[in-house]
Biopython code that builds the backbone (N, CA, C, O; Angstrom):
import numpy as np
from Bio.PDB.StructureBuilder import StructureBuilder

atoms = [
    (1, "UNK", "N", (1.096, -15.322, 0.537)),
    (1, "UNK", "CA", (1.691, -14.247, 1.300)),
    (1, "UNK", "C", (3.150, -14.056, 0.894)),
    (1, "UNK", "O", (3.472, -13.250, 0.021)),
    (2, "UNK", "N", (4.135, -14.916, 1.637)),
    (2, "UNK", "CA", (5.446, -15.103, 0.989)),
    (2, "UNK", "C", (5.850, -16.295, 0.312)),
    (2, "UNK", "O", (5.313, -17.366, 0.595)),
    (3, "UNK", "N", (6.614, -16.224, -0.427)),
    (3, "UNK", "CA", (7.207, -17.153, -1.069)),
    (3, "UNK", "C", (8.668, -17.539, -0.473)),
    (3, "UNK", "O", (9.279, -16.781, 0.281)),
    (4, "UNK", "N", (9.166, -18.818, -0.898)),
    (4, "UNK", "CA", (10.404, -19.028, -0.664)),
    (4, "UNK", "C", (11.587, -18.249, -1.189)),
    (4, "UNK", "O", (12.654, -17.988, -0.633)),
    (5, "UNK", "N", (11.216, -17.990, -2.195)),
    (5, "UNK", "CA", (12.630, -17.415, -3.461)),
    (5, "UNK", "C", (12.513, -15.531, -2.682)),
    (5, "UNK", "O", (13.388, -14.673, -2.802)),
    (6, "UNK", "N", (11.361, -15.394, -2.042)),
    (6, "UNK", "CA", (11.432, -14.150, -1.212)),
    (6, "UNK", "C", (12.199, -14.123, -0.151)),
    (6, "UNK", "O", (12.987, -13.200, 0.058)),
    (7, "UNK", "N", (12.041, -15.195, 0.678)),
    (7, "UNK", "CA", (12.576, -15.422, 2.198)),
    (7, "UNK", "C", (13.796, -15.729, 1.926)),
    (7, "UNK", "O", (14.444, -15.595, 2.964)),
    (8, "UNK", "N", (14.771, -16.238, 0.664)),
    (8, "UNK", "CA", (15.833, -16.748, 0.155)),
    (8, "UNK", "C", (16.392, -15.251, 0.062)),
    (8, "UNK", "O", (17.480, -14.948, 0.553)),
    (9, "UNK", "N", (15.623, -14.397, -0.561)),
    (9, "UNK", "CA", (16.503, -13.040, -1.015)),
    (9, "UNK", "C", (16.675, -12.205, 0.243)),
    (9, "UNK", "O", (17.727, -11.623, 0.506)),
    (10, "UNK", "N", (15.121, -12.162, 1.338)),
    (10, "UNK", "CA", (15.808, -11.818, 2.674)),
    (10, "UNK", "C", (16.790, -12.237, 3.409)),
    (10, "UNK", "O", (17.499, -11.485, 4.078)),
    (11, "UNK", "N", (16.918, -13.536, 3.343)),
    (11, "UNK", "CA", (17.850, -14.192, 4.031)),
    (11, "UNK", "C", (19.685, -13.724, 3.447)),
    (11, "UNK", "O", (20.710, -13.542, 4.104)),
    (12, "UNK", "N", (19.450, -13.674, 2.171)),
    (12, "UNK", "CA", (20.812, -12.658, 1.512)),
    (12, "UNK", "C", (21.093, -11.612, 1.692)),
    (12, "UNK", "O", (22.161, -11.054, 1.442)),
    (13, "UNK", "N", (20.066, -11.167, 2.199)),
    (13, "UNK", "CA", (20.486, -8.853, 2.666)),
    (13, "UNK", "C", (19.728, -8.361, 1.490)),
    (13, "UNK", "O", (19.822, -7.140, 1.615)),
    (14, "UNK", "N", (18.775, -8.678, 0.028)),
    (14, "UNK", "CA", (18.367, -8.027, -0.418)),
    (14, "UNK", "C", (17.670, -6.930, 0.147)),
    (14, "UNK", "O", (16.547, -7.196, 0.577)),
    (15, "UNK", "N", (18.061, -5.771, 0.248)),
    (15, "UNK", "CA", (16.999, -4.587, 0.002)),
    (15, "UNK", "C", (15.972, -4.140, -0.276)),
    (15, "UNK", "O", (15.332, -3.344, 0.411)),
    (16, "UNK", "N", (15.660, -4.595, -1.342)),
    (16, "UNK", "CA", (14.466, -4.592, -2.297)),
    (16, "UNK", "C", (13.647, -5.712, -1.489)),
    (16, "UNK", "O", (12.633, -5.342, -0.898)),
    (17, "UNK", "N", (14.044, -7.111, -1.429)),
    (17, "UNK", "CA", (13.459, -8.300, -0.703)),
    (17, "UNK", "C", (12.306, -8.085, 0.730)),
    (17, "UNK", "O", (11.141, -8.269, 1.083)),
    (18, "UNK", "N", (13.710, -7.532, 1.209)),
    (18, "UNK", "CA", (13.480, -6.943, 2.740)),
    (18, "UNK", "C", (11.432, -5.810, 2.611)),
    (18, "UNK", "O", (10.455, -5.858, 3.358)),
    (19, "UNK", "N", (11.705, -4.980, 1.281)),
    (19, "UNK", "CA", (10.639, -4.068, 1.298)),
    (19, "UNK", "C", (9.565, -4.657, 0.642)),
    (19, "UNK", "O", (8.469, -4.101, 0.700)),
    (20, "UNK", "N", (9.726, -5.841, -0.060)),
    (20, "UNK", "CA", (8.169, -6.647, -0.951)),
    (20, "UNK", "C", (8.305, -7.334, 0.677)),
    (20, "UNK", "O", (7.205, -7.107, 1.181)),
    (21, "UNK", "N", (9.029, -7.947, 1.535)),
    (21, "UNK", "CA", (8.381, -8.791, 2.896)),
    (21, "UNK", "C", (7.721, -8.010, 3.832)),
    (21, "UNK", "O", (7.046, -8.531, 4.720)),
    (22, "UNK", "N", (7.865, -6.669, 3.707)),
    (22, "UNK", "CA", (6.990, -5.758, 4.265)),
    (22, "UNK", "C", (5.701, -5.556, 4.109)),
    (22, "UNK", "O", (4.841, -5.657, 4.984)),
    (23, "UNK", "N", (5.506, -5.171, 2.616)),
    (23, "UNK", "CA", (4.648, -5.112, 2.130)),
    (23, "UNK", "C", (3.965, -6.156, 1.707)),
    (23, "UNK", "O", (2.902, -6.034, 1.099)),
    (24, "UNK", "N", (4.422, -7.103, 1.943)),
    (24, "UNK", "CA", (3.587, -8.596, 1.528)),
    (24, "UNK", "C", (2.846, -9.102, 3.081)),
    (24, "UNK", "O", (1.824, -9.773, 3.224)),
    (25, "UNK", "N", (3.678, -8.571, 4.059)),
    (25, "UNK", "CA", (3.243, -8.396, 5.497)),
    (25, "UNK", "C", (2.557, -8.011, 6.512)),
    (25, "UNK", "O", (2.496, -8.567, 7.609)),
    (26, "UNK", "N", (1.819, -6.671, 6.031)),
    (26, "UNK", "CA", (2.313, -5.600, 6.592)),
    (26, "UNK", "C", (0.587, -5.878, 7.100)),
    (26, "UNK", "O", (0.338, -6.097, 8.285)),
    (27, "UNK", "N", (-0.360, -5.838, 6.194)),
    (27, "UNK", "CA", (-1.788, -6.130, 6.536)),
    (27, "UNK", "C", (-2.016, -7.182, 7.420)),
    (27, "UNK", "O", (-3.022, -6.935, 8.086)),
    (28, "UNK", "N", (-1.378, -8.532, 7.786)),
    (28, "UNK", "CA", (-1.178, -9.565, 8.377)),
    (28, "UNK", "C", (-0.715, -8.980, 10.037)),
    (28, "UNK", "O", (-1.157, -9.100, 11.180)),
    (29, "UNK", "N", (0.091, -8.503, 9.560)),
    (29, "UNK", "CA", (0.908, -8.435, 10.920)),
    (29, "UNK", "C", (-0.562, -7.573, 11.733)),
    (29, "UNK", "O", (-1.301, -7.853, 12.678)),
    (30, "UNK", "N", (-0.439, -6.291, 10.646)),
    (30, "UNK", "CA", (-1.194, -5.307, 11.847)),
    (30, "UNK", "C", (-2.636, -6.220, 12.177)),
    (30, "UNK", "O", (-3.015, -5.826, 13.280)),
    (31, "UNK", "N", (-3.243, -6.895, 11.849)),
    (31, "UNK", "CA", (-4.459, -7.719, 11.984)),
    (31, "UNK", "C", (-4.814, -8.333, 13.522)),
    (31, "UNK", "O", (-5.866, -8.356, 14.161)),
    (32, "UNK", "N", (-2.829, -9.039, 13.955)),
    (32, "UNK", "CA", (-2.811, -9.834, 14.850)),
    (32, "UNK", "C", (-2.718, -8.208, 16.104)),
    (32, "UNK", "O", (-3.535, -7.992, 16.998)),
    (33, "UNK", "N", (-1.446, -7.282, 15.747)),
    (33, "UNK", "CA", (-1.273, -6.699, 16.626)),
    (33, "UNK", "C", (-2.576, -5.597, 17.225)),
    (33, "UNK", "O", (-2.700, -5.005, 18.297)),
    (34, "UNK", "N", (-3.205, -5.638, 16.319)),
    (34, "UNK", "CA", (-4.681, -4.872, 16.815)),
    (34, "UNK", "C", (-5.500, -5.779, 17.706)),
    (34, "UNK", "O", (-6.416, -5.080, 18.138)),
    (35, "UNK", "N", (-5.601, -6.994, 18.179)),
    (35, "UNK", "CA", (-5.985, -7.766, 18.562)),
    (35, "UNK", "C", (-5.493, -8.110, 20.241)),
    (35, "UNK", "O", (-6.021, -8.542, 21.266)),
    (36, "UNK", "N", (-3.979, -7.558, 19.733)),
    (36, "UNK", "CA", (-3.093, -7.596, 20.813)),
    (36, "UNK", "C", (-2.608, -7.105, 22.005)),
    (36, "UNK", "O", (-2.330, -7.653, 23.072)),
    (37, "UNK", "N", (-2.542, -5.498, 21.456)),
    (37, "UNK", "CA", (-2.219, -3.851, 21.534)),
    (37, "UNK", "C", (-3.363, -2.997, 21.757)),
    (37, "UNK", "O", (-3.714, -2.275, 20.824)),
    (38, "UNK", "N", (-3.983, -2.966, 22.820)),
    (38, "UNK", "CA", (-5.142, -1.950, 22.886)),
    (38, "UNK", "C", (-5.202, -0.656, 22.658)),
    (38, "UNK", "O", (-6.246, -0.133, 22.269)),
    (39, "UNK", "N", (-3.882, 0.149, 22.909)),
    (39, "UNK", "CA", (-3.579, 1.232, 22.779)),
    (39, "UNK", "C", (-3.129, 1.813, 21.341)),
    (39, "UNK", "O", (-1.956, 1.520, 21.111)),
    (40, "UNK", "N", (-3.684, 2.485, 20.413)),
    (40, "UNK", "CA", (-3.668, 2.645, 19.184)),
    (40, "UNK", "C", (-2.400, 3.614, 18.789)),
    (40, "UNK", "O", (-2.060, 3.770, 17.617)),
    (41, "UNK", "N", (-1.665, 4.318, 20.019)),
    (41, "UNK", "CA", (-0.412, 4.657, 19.948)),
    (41, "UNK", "C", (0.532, 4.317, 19.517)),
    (41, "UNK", "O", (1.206, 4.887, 18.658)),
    (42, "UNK", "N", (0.838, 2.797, 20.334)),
    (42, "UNK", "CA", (1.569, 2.086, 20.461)),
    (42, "UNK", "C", (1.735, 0.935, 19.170)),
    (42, "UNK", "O", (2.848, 0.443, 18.983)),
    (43, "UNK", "N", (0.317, 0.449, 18.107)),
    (43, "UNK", "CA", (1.070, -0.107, 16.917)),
    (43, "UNK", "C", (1.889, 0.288, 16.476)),
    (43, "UNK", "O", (2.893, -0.323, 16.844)),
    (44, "UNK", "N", (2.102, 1.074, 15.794)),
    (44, "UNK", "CA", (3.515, 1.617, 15.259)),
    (44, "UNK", "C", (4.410, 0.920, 15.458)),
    (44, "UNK", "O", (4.808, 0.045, 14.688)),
    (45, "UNK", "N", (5.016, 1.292, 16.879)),
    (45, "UNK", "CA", (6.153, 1.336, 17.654)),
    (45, "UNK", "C", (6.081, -0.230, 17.994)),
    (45, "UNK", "O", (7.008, -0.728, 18.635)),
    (46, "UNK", "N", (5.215, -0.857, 17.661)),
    (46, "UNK", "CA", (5.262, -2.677, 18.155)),
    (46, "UNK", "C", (5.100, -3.179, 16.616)),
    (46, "UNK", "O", (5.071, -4.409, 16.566)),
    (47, "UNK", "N", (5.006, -2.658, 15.570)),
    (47, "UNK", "CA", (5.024, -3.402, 14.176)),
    (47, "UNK", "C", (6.742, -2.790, 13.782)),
    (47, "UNK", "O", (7.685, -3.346, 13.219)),
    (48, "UNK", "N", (6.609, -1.652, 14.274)),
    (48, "UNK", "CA", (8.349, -1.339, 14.081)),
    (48, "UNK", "C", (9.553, -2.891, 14.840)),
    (48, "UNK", "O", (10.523, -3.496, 14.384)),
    (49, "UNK", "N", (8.787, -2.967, 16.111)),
    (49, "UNK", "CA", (9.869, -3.519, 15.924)),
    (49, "UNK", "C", (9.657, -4.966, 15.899)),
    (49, "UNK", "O", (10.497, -5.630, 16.506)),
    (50, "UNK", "N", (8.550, -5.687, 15.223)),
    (50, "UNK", "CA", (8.336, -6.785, 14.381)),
    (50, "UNK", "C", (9.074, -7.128, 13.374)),
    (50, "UNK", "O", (9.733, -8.150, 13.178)),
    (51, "UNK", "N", (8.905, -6.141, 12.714)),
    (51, "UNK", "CA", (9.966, -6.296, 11.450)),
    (51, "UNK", "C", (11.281, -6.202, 11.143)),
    (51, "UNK", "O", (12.037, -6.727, 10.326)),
    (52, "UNK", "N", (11.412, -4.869, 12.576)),
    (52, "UNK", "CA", (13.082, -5.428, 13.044)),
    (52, "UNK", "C", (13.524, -6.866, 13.673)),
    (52, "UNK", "O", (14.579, -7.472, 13.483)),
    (53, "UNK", "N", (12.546, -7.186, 14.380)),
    (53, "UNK", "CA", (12.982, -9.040, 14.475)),
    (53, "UNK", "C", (12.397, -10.030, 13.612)),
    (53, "UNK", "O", (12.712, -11.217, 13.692)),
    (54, "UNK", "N", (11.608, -9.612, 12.840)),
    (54, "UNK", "CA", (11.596, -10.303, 11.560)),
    (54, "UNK", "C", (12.862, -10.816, 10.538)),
    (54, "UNK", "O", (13.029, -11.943, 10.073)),
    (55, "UNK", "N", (13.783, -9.462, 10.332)),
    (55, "UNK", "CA", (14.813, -9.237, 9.949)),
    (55, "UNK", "C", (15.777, -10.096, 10.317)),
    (55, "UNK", "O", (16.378, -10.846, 9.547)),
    (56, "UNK", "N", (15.962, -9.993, 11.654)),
    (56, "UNK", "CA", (17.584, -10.715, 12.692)),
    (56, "UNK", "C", (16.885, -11.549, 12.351)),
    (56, "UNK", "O", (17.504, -12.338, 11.637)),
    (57, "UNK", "N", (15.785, -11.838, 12.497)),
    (57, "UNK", "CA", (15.676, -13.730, 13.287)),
    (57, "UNK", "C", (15.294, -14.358, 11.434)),
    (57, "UNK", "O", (15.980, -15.333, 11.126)),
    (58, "UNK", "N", (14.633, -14.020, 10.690)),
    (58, "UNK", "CA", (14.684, -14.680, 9.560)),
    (58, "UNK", "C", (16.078, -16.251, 9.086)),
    (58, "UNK", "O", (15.828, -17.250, 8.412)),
    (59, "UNK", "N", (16.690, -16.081, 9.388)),
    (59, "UNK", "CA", (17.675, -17.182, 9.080)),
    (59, "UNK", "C", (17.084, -18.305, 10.306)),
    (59, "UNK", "O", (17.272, -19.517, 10.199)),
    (60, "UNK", "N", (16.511, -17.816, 11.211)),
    (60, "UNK", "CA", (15.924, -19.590, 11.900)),
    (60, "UNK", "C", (14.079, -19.795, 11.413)),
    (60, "UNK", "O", (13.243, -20.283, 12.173)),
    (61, "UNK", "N", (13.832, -19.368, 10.223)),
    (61, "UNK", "CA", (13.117, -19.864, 9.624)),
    (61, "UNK", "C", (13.335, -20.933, 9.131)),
    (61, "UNK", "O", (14.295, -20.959, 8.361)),
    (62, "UNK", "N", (12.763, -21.901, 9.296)),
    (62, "UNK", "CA", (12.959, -23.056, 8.325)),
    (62, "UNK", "C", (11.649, -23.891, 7.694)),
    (62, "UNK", "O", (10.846, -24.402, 8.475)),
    (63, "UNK", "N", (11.496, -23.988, 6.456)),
    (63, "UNK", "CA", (10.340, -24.157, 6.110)),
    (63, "UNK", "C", (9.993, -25.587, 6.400)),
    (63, "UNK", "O", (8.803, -25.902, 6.408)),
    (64, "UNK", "N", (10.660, -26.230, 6.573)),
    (64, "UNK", "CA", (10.550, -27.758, 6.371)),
    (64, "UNK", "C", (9.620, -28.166, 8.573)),
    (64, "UNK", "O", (8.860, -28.952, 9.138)),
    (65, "UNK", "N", (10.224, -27.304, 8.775)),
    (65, "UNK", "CA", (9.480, -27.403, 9.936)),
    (65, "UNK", "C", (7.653, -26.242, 9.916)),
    (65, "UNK", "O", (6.792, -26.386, 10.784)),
    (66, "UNK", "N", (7.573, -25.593, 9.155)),
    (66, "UNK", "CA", (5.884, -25.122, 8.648)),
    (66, "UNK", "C", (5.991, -24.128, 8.033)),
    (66, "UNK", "O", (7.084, -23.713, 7.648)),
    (67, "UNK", "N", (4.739, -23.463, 7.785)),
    (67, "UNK", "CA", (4.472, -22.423, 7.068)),
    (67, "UNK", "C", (5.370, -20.977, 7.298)),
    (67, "UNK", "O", (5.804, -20.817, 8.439)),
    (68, "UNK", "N", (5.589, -20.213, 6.569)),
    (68, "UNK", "CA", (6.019, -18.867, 7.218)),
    (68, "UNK", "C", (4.893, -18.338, 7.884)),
    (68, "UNK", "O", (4.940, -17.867, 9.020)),
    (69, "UNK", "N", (3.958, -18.407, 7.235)),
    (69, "UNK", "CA", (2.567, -17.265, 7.948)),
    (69, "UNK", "C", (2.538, -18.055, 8.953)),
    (69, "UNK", "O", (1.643, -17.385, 9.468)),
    (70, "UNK", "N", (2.834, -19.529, 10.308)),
    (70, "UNK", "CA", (2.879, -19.573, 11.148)),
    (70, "UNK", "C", (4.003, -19.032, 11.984)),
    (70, "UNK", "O", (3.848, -18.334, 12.986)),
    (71, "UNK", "N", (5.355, -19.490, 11.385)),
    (71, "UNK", "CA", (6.171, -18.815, 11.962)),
    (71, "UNK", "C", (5.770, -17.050, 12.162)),
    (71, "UNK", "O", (6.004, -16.529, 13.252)),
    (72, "UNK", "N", (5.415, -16.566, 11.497)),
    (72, "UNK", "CA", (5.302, -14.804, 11.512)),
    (72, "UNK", "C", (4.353, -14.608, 12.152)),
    (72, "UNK", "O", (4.188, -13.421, 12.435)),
    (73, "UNK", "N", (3.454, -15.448, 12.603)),
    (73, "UNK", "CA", (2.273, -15.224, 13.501)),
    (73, "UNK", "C", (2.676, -15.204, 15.176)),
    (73, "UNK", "O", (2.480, -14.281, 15.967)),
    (74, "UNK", "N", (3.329, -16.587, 15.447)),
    (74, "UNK", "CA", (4.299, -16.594, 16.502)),
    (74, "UNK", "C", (5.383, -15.787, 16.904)),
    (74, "UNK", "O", (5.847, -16.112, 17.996)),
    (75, "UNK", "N", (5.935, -14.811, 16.333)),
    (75, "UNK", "CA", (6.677, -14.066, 16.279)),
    (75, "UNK", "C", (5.973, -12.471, 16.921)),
    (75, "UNK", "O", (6.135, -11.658, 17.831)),
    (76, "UNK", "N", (5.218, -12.705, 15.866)),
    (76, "UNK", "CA", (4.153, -11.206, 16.491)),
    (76, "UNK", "C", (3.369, -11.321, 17.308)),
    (76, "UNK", "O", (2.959, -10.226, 17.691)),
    (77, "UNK", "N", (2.803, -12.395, 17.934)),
    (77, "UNK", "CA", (2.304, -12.554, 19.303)),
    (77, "UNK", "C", (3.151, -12.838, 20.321)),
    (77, "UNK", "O", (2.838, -12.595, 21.487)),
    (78, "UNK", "N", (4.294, -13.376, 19.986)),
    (78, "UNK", "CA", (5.157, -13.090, 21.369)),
    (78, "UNK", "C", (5.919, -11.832, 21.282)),
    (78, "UNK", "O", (6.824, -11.798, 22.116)),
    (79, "UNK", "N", (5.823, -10.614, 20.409)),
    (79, "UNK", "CA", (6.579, -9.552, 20.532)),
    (79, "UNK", "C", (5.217, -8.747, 21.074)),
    (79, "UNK", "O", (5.379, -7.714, 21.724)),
    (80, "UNK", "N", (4.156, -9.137, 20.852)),
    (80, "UNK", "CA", (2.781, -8.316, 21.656)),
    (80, "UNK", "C", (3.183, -8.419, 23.024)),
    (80, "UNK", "O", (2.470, -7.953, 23.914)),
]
sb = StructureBuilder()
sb.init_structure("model")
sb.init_model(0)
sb.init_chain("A")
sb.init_seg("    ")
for serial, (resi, resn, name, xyz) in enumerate(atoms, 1):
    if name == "N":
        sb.init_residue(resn, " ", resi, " ")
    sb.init_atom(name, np.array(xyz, "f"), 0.0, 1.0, " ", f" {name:<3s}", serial, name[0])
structure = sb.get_structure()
């Protein structure tokens, strides 16, 4: 899914970074939030702002404590 040297370039402000973690994301995320979100309106507007706290909160990732795809799983079920 992600790599480190990815989460390294998000964690710097890359741009570019920021849009492959999207897209390296993006099928994942919506998987959990369909699961979550009954109202088919409302993904959007709840993967929008996943990835806006994806963003802020990325620097208390830490790998040494687990996977990213757990951390990002936990993240999007408590923003459900």
């Amino acid at each position: 899914m992600v790599n480190t040297t990815l989460i390294d370039s998000v964690k710097s402000g890359n741009q570019v970074a920021f849009k492959n973690m999207y897209q390296s994301c993006i099928r994942y995320v919506y998987s959990i939030v369909k699961r979550y979100v009954s109202n088919e309106s409302d993904h959007q507007d709840v993967i929008q702002e996943i990835f806006a706290r994806i963003f802020l909160s990325i620097h208390s990732f830490d790998e040494n404590k687990g996977e990213f795809k757990f951390w990002l799983r936990r993240l999007v079920i408590n923003q459900c």
